[in-house]
N, C-alpha and C positions, 0 to 999 in steps of 0.2 A: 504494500500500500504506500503510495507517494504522502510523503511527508515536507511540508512547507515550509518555509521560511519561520510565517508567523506561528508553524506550530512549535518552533524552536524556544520560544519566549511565551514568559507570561507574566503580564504585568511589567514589561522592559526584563524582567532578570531570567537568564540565561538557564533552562530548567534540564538542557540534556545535556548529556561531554561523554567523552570516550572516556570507558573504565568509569562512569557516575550510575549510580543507581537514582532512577527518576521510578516514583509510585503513578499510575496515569490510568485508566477506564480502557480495557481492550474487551473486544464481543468476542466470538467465536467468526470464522470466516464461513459466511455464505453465497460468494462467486462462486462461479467455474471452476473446474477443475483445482481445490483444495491441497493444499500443500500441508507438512505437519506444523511447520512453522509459523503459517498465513494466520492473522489475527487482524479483524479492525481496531483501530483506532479513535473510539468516541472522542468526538471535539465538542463538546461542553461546555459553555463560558462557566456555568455554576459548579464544575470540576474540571479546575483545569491542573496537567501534571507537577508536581512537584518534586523536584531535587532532595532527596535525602540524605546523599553524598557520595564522594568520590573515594574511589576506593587508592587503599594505599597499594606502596611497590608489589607488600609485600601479601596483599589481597590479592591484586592482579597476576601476579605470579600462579599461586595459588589456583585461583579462575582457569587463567589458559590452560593452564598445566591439566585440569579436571574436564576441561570439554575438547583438549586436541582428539582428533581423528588419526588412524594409523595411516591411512592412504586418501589420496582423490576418491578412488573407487569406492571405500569406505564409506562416504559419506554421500554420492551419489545414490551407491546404490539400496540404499534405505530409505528410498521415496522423497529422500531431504534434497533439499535445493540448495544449502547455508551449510558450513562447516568452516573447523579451524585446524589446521595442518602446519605440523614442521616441514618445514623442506632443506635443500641443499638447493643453494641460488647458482647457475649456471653463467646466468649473465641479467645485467640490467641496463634495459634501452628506454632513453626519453631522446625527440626525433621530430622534427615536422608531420603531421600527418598529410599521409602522400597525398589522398583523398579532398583534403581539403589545408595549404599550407599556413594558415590563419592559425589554425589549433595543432598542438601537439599531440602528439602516441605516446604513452607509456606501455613500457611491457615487461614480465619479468619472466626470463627462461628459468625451469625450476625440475627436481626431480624429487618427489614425495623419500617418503623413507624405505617403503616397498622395495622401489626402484625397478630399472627396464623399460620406464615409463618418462619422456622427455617433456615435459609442459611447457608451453609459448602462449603466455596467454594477458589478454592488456588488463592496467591497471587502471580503475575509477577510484582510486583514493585521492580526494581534493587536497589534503594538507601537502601529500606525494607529491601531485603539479606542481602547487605553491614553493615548495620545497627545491625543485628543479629549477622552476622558472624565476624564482629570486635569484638561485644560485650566479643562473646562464646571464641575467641582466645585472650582477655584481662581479662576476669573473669570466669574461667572454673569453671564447677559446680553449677552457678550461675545463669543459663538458667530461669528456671522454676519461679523465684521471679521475673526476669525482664518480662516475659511474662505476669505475673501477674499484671504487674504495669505499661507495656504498657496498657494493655486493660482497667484498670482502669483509665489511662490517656484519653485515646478517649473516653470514657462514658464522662468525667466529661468538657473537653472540646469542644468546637465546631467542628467538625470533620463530612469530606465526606468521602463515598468509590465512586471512579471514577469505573463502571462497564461495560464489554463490554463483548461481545461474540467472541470468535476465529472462525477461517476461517470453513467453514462447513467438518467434515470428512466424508467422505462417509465409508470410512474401518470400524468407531465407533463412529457411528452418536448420537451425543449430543441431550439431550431433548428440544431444540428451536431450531428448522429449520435443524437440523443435527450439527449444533453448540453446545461448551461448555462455557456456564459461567464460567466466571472467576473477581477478583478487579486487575483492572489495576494500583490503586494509591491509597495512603492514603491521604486524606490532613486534617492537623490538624491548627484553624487557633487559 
């Protein structure tokens, strides 16, 4: 379910964050095709979510550590569409998108722990962009070493890639379900 801007806020303060526990009104899902994850999102003025708190290092440790998956395949193929996986980073690309050269590609090549299994697959994590594209407009030229020394960063650190599947297209039906893989998040702890 698409989540807005304004459902980020309430009252001006900032009610969701990465690793924060927000309390909020969710239904059970009744579209289409159900997922086990799918829940709506009651928008309420007379309850709206609220921030309880941010969890610490040593929470978030904890966390990932209790909901990683052993493989890709693992979490596919249990009707889930959302999973959290270690990997081993092969390479990391941020790149004009060929497509359109206005906007960038990210992507990150990766091989679950399974292994035999080689992933290429782009990254929609916005902080990631950000991250990149301050980089590229503070050190031009410079691209290609920082890439280099991210991906050697996540090797050497503790590090998930958060993975999910997009909406099904039917116009260019993705290899799971009509879906395409993508990492929705880096987290490096």
């Amino acid at each position: 379910m698409p989540v807005y801007q304004s459902d980020l806020f309430a009252q001006e303060e900032k009610v969701f964050e990465v690793f924060g526990v927000t309390e909020m009104v969710l239904n059970d899902w009744w579209g289409a095709a159900p997922r086990a994850e799918d829940r709506f999102f009651v928008r309420n003025p007379q309850i709206t979510p609220q921030m309880i708190k941010v969890l610490s290092d040593g929470e978030k440790a904890k966390l990932s550590r209790t909901l990683v998956d052993n493989s890709v395949d693992a979490i596919f193929s249990r009707s889930r569409t959302l999973g959290l996986v270690k990997v081993i980073v092969k390479d990391v690309n941020f790149r004009r998108n060929p497509y359109n050269p206005l906007e960038y590609e990210a992507r990150l090549v990766f091989e679950d722990p399974v292994g035999g299994m080689i992933y290429n697959w782009m990254v929609t994590d916005i902080l990631w962009y950000k991250t990149f594209q301050k980089f590229i407009r503070e050190n031009p030229g410079l691209l290609s070493s920082k890439l280099r020394e991210t991906r050697e960063m996540l090797n050497l650190r503790e590090s998930y890639l958060v993975i999910g599947l997009t909406r099904i297209f039917l116009e260019y039906p993705g290899p799971y379900g009509g879906c395409w893989p993508q990492v929705l998040g880096i987290i490096t702890l």
